[in-house]
N, C-alpha and C positions, 0 to 999 in steps of 0.2 A: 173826543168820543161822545157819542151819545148827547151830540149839541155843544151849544156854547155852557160852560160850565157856570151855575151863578153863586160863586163862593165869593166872599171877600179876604183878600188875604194882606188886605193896607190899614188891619186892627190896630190901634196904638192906643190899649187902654193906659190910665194909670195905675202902679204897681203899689198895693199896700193903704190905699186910702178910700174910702167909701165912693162909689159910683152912681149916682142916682141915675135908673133906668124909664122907670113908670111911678106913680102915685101911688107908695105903698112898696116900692124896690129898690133894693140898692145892691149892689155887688162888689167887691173886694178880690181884687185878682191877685194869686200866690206867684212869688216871686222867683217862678221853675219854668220858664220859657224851654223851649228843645225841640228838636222834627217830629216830636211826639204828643208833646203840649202847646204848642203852639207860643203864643202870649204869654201863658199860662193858664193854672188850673182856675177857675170862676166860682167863687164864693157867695151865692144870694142869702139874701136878708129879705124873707118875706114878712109885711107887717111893719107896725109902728108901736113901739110901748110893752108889749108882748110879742116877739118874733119866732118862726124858724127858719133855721139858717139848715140852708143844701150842700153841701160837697165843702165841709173844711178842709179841706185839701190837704197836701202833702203833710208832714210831720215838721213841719218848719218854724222852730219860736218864732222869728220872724213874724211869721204869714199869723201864726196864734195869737200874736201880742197885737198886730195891725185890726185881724177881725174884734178881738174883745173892747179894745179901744175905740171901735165905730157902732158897738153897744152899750156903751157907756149911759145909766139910767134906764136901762134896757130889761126885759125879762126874755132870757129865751124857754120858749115851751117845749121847742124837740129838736134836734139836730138830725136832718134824713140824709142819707146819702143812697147814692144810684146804684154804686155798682163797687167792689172790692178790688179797687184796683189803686195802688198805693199813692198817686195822684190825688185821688178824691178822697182816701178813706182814713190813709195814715194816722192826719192828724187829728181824726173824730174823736178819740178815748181822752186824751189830752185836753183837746176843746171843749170838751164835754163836762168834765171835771171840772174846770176854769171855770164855765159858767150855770154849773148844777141841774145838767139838761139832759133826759134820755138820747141814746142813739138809736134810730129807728132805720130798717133797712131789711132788706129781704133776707138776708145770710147765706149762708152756702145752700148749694141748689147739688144737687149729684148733676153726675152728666155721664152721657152715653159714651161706652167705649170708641176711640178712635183706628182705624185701619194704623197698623205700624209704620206704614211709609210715612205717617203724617211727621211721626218726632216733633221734637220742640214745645211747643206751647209755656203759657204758664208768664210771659213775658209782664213783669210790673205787676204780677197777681199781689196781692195782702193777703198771704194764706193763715194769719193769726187773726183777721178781722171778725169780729163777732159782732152784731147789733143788742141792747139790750131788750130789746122787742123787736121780732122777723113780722113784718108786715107783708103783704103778699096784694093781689089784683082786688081792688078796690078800696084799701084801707083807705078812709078819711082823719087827714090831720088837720085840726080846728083851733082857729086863735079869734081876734075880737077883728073883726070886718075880714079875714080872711081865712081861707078852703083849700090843702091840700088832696088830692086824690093818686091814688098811686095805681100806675100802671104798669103791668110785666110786660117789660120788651128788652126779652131776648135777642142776642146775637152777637154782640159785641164782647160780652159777659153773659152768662149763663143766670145770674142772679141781677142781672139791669134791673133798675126801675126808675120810668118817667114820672114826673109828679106834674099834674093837669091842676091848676090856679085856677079855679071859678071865674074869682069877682077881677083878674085882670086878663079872662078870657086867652089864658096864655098856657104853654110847657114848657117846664125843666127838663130836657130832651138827653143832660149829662153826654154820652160821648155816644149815644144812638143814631143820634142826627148832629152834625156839628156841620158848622157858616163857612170854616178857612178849608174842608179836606174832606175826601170819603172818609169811614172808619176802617180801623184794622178788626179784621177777624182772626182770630188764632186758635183754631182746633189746640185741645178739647173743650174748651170754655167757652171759646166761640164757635157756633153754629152759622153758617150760610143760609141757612132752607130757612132755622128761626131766625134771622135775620131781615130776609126777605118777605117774612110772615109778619113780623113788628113793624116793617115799613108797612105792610102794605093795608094794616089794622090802622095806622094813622092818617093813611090818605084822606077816610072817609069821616076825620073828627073836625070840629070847627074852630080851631082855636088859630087866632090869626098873626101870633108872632113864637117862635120857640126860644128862650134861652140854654144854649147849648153850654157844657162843661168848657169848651176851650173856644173863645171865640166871639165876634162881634152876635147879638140878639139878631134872629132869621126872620124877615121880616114879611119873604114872601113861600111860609114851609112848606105850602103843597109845591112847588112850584119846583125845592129842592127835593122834597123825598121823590117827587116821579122822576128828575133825573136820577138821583141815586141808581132807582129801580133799573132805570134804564143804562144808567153807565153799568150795572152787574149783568147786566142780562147782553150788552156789548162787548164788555169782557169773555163771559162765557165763550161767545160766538169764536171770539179772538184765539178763546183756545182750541174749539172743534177745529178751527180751521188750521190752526199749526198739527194738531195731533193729525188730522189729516194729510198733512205732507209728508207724516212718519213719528216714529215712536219718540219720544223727550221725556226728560228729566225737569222737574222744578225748575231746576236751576236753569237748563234751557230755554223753559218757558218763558222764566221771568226776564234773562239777559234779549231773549228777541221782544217781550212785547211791555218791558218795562222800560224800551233806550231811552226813552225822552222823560223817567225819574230821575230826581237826587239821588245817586248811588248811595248815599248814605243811607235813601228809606228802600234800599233793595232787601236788608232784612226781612224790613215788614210785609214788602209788598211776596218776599216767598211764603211768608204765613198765608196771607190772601190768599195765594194761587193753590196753596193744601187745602185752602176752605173749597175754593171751585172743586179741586179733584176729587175731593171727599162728596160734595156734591154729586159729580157726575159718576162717581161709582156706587152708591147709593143708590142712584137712577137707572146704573147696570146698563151706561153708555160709554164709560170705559173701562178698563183692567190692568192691573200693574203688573210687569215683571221685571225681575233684577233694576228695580227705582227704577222704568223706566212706565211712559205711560202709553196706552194705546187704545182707538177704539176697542170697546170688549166686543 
């Protein structure tokens, strides 16, 4: 769909040991592989001496005992995380504690009602997550040769945030843009429209590599966010054109134009497809009755 896909999905980082990326990077992957996490969750260490460290990941001594131990003589100045989703966020309060670090992050964000047919959501949220300081669209976090910058991009998560690295001309993209998969959207926390609005706000920045939350460093991100763009915008079609041959269910949706997934990510991919129809009823191109959908 929408071209040759350029994801890499032959990642084989190592699990629990420092990873040096760039001059000034390293990353540390949690050791929670799944069709959801991929590898695992990605752990950056930005800086040298003074650090912040991005998305301490799941709640895992493990994965807490691996990062503190590759800080070792180390200060960390903040601990950010992207998004409140228990992958990246769980084990922040914990980490944080261990190494006497604020937890910076946007916090809970309200979100607009959702049409009832949507149901579900909510999948892997951290609904106790709290940041000790909510930073929001432009906070600057500042250490000795290095600049984070925080950016809102919505869609994945209703409270996402990218963090833009200055001085390695780079993004912490957490699960916005990721290297191995599309993202999962799941109404009500996830938005489609602000999905499609977050990508389409980074086509035009210059930073020429992303480190995503799950996933080998993106080496060529314009190259995937316009597919992205465009595999949503193929989908879409995918679905005018079944609701056109007659009224369907989700669930029909997803069983005709999902055969060639892992049955196992047909879950996610019915969230996806509530994100599309939430969309196109929004746009007042379709209309449900008895779960069922149809041009409106």
């Amino acid at each position: 769909m929408a071209g040759s896909a350029p994801f890499e999905r032959d990642h084989r980082p190592p699990v629990g040991v420092p990873e040096p990326l760039a001059p000034g990077l390293r990353v540390v992957t949690a050791p929670n592989p799944g069709p959801m996490t991929f590898t695992g969750t990605r752990s950056y260490v930005v800086g040298e001496g003074e650090v912040a460290v991005i998305d301490p990941g799941p709640d895992d001594p493990a994965h807490r005992a691996a990062l503190v131990a590759a800080l070792a003589g180390e200060r960390v100045a903040a601990v950010l995380v992207t998004h409140a989703h228990r992958d990246h966020s769980a084990g922040a309060r914990a980490f944080a504690v261990a190494v006497g670090a604020p937890v910076l992050a946007r916090g809970p964000v309200p979100v607009a009602p959702v049409p009832a047919f949507a149901g579900g959501g909510g999948e892997g949220r951290d609904a106790g997550f709290r940041p000790d300081r909510a930073i929001a669209e432009g906070a600057r976090v500042t250490g000795p040769g290095w600049t984070l910058v925080a950016l809102e991009t919505p869609g994945h998560a209703a409270d996402h945030l990218a963090f833009a690295w200055e001085e390695g001309g780079a993004l912490f993209s957490g699960d916005h843009v990721m290297g191995w998969a599309t993202t999962l959207i799941s109404p009500p926390d996830g938005s489609l429209a602000a999905f499609r609005a977050s990508l389409a706000r980074l086509e035009g920045r210059a930073e020429s590599v992303y480190y995503p939350g799950h996933g080998a460093p993106v080496r060529d991100p314009g190259r995937l966010v316009r597919h992205i763009l465009a595999h949503r915008a193929a989908r879409e079609a995918q679905i005018v054109a079944a609701l056109g041959r007659g009224p369907a269910t989700p669930e029909q949706l997803v069983a005709a134009l999902y055969a060639d997934v892992d049955p196992r990510l047909h879950a996610a991919a019915r969230r996806n497809m509530v994100a599309h129809l939430i969309d196109l009823a929004e746009r007042n191109l379709v209309s449900v009755e008895d779960g069922r959908f149809r041009f409106a």
